[in-house]
C-alpha positions as CSV (number, residue, x, y, z in Angstrom):
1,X,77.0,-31.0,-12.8
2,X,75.3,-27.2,-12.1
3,X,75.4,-27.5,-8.5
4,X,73.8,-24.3,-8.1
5,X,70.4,-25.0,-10.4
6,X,68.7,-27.3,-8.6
7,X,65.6,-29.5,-9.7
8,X,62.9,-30.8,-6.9
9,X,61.2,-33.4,-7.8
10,X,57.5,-34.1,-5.9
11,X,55.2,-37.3,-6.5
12,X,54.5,-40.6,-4.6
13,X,55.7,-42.8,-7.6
14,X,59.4,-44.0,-6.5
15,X,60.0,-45.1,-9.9
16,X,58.5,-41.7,-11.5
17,X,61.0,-39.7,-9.2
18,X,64.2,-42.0,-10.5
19,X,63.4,-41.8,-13.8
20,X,62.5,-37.7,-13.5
21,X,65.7,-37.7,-11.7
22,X,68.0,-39.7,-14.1
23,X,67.2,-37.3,-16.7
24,X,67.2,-34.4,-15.0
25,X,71.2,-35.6,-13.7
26,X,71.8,-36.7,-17.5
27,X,70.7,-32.8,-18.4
28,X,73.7,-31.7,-15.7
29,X,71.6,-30.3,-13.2
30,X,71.3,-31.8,-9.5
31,X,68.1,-33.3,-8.9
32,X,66.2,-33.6,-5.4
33,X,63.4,-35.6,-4.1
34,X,60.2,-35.8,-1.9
35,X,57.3,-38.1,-2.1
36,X,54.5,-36.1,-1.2
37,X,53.3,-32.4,-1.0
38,X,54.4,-31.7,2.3
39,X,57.6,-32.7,2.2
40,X,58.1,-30.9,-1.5
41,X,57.2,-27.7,0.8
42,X,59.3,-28.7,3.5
43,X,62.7,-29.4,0.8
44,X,61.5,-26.3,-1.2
45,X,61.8,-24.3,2.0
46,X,65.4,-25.5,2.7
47,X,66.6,-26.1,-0.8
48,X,65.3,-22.7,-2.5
49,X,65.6,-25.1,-5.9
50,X,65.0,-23.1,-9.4
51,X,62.7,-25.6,-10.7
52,X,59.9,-27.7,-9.2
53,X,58.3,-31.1,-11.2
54,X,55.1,-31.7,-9.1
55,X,52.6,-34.4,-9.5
56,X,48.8,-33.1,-8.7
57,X,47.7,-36.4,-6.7
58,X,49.6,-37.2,-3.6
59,X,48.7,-38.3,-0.5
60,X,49.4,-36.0,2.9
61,X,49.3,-32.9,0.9
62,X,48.1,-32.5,-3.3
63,X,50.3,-30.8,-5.3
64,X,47.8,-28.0,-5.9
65,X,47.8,-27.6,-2.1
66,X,51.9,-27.7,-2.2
67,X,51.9,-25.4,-5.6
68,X,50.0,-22.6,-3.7
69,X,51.9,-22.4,-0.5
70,X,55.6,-22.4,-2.6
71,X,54.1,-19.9,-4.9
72,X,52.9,-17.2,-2.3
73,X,56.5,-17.8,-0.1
74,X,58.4,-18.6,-3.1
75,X,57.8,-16.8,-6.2
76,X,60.8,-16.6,-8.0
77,X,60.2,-20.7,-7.6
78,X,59.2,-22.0,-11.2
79,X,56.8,-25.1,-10.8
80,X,56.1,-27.4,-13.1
81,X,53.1,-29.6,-12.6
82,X,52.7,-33.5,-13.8
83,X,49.5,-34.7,-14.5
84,X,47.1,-37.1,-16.0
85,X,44.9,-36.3,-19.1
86,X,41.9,-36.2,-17.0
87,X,42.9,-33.5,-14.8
88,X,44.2,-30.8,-17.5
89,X,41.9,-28.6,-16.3
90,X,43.3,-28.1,-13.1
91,X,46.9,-27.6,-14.6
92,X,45.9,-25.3,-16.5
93,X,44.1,-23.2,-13.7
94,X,47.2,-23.6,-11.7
95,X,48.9,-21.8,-14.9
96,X,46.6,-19.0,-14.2
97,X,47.6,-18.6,-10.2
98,X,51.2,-18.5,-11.4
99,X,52.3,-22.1,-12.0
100,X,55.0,-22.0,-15.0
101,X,53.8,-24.9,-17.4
102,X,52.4,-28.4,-17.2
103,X,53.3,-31.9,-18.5
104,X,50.7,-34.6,-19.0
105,X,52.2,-38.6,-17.7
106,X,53.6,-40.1,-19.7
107,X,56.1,-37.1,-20.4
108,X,58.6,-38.1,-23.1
109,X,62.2,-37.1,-22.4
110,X,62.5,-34.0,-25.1
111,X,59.5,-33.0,-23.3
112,X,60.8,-33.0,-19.5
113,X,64.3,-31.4,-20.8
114,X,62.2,-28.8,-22.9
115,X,60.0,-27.3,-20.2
116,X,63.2,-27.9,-17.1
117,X,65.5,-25.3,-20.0
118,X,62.5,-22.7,-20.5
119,X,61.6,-23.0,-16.6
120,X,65.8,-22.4,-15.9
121,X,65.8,-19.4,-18.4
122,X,62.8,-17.1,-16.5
123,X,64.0,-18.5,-13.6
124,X,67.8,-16.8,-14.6
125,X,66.1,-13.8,-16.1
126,X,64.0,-12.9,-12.6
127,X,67.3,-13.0,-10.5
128,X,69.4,-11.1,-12.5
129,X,66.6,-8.5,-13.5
130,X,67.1,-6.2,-10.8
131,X,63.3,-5.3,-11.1
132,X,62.9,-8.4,-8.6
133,X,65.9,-8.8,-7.3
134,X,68.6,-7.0,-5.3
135,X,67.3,-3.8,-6.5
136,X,64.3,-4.3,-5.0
137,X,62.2,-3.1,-7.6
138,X,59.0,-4.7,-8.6
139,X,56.3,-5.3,-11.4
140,X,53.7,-7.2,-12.5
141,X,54.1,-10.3,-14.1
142,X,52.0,-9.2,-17.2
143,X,54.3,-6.2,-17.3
144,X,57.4,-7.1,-16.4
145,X,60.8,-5.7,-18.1
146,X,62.3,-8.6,-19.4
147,X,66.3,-8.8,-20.5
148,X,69.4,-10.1,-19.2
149,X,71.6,-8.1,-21.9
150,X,74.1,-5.8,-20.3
151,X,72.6,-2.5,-21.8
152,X,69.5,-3.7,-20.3
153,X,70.4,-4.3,-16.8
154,X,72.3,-0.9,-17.2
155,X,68.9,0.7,-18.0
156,X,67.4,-1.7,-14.8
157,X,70.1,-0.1,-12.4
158,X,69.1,3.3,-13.7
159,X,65.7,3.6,-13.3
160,X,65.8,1.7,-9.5
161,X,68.2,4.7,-9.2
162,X,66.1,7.1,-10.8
163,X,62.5,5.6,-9.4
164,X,63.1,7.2,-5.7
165,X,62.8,10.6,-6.8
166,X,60.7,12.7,-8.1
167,X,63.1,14.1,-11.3
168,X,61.3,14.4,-14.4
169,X,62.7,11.6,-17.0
170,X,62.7,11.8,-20.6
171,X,62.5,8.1,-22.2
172,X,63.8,8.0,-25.9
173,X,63.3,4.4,-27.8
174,X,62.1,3.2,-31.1
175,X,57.9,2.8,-31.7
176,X,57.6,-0.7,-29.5
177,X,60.2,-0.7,-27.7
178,X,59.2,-0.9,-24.2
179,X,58.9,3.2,-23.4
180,X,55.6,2.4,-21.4
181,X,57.2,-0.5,-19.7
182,X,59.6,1.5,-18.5
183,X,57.6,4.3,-17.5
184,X,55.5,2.5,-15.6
185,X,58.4,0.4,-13.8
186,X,59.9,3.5,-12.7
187,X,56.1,4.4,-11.2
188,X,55.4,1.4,-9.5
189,X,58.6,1.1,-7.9
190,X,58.4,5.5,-6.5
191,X,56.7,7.0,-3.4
192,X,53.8,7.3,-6.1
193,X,53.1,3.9,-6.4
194,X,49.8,4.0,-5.0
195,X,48.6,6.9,-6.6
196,X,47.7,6.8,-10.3
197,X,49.9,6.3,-13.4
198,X,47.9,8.2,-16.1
199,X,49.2,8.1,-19.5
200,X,48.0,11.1,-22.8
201,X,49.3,10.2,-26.2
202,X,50.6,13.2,-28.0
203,X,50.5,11.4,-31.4
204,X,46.7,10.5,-31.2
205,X,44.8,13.1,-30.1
206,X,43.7,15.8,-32.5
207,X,45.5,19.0,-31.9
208,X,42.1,21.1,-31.2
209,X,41.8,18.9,-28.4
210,X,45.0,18.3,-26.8
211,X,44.4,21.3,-24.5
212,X,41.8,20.3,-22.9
213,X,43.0,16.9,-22.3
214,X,46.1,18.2,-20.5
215,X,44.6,20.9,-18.8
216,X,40.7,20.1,-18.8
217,X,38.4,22.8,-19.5
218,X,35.0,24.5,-17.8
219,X,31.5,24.5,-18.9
220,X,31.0,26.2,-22.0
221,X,34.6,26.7,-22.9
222,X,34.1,25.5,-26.5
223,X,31.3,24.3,-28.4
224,X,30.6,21.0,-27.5
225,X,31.3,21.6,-23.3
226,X,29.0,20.5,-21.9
227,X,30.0,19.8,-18.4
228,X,33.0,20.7,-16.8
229,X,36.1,18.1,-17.0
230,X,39.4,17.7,-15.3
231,X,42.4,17.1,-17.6
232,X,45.2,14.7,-17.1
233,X,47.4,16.9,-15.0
234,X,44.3,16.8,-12.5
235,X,43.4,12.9,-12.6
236,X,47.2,12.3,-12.2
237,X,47.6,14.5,-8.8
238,X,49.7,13.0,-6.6
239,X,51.0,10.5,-9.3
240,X,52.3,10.2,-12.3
241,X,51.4,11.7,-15.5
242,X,53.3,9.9,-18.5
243,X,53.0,12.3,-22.1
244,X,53.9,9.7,-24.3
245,X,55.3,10.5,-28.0
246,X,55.8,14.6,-26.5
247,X,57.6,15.2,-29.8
248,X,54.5,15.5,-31.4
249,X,52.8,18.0,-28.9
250,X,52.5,21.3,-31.1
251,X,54.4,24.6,-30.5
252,X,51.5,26.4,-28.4
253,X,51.2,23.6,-26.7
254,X,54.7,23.3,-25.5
255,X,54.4,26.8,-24.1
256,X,51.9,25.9,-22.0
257,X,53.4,22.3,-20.8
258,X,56.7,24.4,-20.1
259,X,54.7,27.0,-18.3
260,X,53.0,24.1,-16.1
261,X,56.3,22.0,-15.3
262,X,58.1,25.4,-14.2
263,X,55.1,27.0,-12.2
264,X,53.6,23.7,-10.9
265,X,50.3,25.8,-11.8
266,X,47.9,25.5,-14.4
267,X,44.5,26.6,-15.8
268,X,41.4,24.5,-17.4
269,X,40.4,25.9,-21.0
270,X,37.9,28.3,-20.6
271,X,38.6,28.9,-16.8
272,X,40.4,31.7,-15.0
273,X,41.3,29.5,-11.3
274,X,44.7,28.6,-10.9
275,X,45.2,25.1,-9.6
276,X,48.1,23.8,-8.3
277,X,49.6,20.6,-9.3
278,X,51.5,17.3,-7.8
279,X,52.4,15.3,-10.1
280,X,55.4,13.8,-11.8
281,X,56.3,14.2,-15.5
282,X,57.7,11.1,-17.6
283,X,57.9,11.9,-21.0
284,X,58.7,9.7,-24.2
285,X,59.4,10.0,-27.6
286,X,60.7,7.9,-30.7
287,X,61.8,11.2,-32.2
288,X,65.1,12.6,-32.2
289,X,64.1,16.0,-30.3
290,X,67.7,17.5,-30.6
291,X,67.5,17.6,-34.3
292,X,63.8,19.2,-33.2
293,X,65.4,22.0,-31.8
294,X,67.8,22.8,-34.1
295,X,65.1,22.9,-36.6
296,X,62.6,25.2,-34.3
297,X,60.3,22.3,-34.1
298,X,61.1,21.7,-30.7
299,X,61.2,24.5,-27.8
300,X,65.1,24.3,-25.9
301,X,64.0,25.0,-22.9
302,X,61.2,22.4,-22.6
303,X,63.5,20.2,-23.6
304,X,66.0,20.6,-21.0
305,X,62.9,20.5,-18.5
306,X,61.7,17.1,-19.8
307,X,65.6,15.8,-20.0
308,X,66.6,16.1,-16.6
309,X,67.2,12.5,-16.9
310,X,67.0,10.5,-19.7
311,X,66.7,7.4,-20.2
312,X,67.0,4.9,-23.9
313,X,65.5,1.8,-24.4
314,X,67.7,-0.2,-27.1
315,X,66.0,-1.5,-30.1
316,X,65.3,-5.3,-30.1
317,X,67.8,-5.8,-32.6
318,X,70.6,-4.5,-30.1
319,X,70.0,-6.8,-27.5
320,X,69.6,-10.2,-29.5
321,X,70.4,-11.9,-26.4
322,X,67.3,-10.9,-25.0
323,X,65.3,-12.7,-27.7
324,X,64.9,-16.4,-26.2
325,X,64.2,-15.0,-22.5
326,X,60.8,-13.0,-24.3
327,X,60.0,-15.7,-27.0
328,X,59.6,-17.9,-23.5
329,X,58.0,-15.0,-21.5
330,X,55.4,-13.6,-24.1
331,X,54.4,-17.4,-25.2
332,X,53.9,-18.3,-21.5
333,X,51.6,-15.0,-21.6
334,X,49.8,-15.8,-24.2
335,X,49.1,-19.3,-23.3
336,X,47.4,-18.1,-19.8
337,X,45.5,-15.7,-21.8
338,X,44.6,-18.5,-24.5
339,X,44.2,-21.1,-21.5
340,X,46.4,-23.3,-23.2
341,X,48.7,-25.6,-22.5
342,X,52.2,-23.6,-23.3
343,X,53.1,-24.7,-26.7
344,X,57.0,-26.3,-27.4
345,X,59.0,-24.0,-29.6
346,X,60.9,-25.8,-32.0
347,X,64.5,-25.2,-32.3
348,X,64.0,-24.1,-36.2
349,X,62.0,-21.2,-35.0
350,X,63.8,-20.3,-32.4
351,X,66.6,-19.1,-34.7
352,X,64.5,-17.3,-37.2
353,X,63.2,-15.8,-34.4
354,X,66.9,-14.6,-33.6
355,X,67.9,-14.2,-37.1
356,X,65.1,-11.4,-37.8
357,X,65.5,-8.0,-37.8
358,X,62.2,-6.5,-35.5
359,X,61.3,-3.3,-36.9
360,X,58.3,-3.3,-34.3
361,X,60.9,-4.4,-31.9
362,X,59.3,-5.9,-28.6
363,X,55.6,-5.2,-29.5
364,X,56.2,-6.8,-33.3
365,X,57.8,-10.1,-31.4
366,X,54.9,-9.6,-28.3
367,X,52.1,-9.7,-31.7
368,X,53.9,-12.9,-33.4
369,X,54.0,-15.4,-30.5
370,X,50.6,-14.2,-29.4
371,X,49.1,-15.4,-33.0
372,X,51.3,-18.2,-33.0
373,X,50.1,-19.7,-30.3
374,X,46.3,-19.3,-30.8
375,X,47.6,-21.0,-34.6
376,X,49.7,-23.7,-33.3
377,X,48.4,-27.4,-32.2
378,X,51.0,-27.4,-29.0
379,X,54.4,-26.8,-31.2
380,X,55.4,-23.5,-32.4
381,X,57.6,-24.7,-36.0
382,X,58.2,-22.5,-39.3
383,X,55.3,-21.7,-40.1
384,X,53.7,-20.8,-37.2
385,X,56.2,-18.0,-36.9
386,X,56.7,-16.9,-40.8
387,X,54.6,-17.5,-43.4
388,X,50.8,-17.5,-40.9
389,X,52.1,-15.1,-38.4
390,X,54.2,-12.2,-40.4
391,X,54.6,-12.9,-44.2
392,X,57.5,-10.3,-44.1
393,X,59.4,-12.4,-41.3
394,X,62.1,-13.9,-43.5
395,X,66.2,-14.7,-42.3
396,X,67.1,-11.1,-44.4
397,X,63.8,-8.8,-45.5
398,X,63.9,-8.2,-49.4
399,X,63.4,-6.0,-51.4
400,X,61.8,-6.4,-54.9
401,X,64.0,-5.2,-57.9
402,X,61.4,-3.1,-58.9
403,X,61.3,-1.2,-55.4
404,X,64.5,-0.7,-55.4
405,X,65.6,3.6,-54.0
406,X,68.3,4.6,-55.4
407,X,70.2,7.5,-53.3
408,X,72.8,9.0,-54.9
409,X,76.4,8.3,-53.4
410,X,77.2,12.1,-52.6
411,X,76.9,14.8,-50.5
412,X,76.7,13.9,-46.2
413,X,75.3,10.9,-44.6
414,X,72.8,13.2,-42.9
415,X,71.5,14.6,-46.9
416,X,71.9,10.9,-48.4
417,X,69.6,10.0,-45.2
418,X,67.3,12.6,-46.1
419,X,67.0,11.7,-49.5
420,X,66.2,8.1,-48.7
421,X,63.7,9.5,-46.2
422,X,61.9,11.6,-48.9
423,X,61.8,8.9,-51.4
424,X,60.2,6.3,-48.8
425,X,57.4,8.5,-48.1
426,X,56.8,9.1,-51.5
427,X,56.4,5.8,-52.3
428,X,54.4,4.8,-49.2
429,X,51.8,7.8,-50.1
430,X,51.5,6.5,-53.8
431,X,51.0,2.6,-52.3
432,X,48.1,4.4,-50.2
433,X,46.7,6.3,-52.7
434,X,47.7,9.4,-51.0
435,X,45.9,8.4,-47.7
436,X,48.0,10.3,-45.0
437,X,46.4,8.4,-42.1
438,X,47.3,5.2,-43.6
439,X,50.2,6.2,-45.3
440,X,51.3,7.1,-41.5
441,X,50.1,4.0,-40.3
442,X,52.8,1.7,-42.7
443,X,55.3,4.0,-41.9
444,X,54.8,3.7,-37.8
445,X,54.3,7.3,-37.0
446,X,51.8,9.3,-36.1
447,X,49.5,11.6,-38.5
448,X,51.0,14.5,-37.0
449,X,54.5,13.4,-37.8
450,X,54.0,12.4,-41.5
451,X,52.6,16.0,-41.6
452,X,56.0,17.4,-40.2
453,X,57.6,15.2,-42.7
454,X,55.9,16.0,-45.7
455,X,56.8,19.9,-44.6
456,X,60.0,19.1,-44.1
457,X,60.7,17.5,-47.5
458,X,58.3,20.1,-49.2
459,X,55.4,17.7,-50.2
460,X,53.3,19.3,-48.6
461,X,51.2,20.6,-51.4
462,X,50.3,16.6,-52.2
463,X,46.7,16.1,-51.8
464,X,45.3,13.9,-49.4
465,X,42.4,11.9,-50.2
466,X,40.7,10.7,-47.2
């Protein structure tokens, strides 16, 4: 028996609470009782159990009633509520104010084992994540940094280390990895929590404008100024300012970001005031900005200002592990969002879930369960998870004989790299019809980058047809 994951059980049915509790014992965990609300509070309050099964209609005290109070004292408390058919509706707005799932009487066996293992694993996630636990740290649920992989409660330690201070921190990670989680985890959880968290994306803005979303700009600066308008740096004061994808910001640029970071001083566009600035600098990128600088793409020194301390978010597919605690996490998610009854995943999906690769990483995974459970009639199975919600999602991605690159076997892995680099973008441009924003778009880079790219491996002189 697992003495130390305990399952409360709450409803005014003796026989309802033996037969919860003989399988609940049978599962190996240690089961508890009370026959109303108020009691459920009371034991809940003594017990601290992982788990509560709650019926809605008791007498003293009505399990919504109970639900609320353990929820607001006891968060970290996953509650499960029983009901009939007839008051679904309820459940389900329960779901919204934080309960875990619902079961509707008469709950088969599969199903009260199911939902006791999902509420056990969020339960085990949220006391090991040190973002609510003895770190201290905190987030929101609908933002939460989930993983209870050892690289990923190194990376938890580091930022509540790094979340005190004000240092600037440079996040590196794969497109969908969790960057912006972690940014705004390390925000929440500063001295600048209550001031904003104000995020620019280097990769999307066009480069004649970048300037002026930074630093803002004064009336009649350029055609088109109307009005005057504060930049970033200025809504941010006093909080943070996250520059996502930096390694796209363009070389003038970076003279002035550099300029600003050093002097905590800038100027609007078209304006000759200095203003002073207080604000803190995350920056992330998916690009590898040592490489940058060796190849003058990439100033030094505003690298070492931005890397004072870095931090890397693993790839999905380096923390495997990880993968059952988010398939639980995002379908629970999506299910508030849907207001849906949280669907059962079947134990078939489950391991192609595990089995796949994730070249979107987090956000691909985040994308799939949301779609599978707006497809799904209350099970998540095969094809709810391959051939409706990713045709590509398959045990071992393939590649048609016909599509086969070639790279030839000589010369360094850094030139056989680039070779294979060249020869995908080629190909994807063809596929496009030469289409650079949606060539970019396939390829899960910015516009900007492809342009570096196509530089870099002198195709530049390929025309673009928009």
């Amino acid at each position: 028996m697992k003495q130390t994951e305990r399952i409360l059980i709450v409803d005014d049915e003796l026989n309802v609470r033996h037969l919860l509790s003989e399988v609940v014992r049978k599962a190996g965990y240690e089961p508890h009782q009370a026959e109303n609300g108020l009691e459920g509070v009371e034991k809940c309050r003594l017990l601290k159990p992982e788990v509560v099964l709650m019926d809605l209609r008791m007498p003293v005290m009505e399990g919504m009633e109970a639900f609320a109070i353990i929820h607001e004292e006891m968060p970290e408390v996953q509650v499960v509520l029983l009901t009939a058919f007839g008051n679904v509706g309820i459940a389900m707005e329960a779901m919204k104010r934080g309960a875990f799932d619902y079961l509707v009487k008469p709950a088969n066996v599969a199903e009260v084992r199911t939902v006791i293992e999902r509420a056990l694993a969020v339960s085990k996630q949220q006391a090991e994540s040190l973002l609510n636990g003895e770190s201290g740290l905190k987030s929101e649920p609908d933002n939460r940094i989930v993983g209870c992989s050892a690289v990923m409660q190194n990376l938890f330690k580091s930022v509540g280390r790094v979340a005190q201070s004000n240092a600037t921190v440079l996040i590196s990670g794969e497109s969908g990895s969790g960057k912006e989680v972690i940014a705004k985890a390390i925000h929440e959880n500063s001295l600048r929590k209550d001031q904003p968290f104000v995020r620019i994306d280097c990769g999307s803005i066009p480069e004649g404008l970048m300037e002026s979303e930074l630093f803002g700009h004064e009336k009649g600066a350029f055609t088109g100024a109307i009005a005057a308008k504060p930049g970033k740096f200025e809504v941010a004061s006093g909080g943070t300012l996250f520059i996502d994808e930096v390694g796209d910001l363009p070389l003038p640029l970076q003279v002035k970001l550099l300029r600003a970071i050093q002097e905590r001083e800038f100027e609007r566009v078209g304006g000759n005031a200095v203003l002073r600035m207080d604000v803190r600098i995350i920056a992330a990128t998916n690009r590898n900005l040592p490489e940058m600088v060796e190849q003058g793409r990439f100033r030094e020194d505003l690298f070492y200002r931005l890397n004072v301390v870095p931090l890397h978010v693993p790839a999905l597919r380096e923390r495997a592990e990880d993968i059952p605690l988010l398939v639980d996490y995002f379908i629970k998610k999506a299910a508030r969002a849907a207001g849906c009854m949280t669907p059962l995943v079947t134990q078939e999906a489950r391991e192609l879930l595990l089995r796949y690769s994730w070249p979107g990483n987090v956000r691909e995974l985040a994308n799939v369960l949301e779609r599978a459970v707006v497809m799904s009639n209350g099970v998540i199975d095969l094809p709810d998870v391959s051939g409706i919600a990713n045709p590509l999602l398959t045990s071992t991605p393939r590649v048609e004989k016909s599509e086969e690159i070639v790279v030839p076997f000589a010369g360094t892995l850094r030139e056989m790299t680039h070779c294979l680099e060249r020869e995908i973008i080629i190909r994807t441009l063809k596929k496009h019809g030469g289409n650079r924003m949606r060539s970019a778009q396939a390829l899960d880079i910015s516009r900007r980058s492809l342009l570096y790219k196509l530089e870099e491996h002198g195709l530049g002189e390929r025309e673009e047809k928009e």
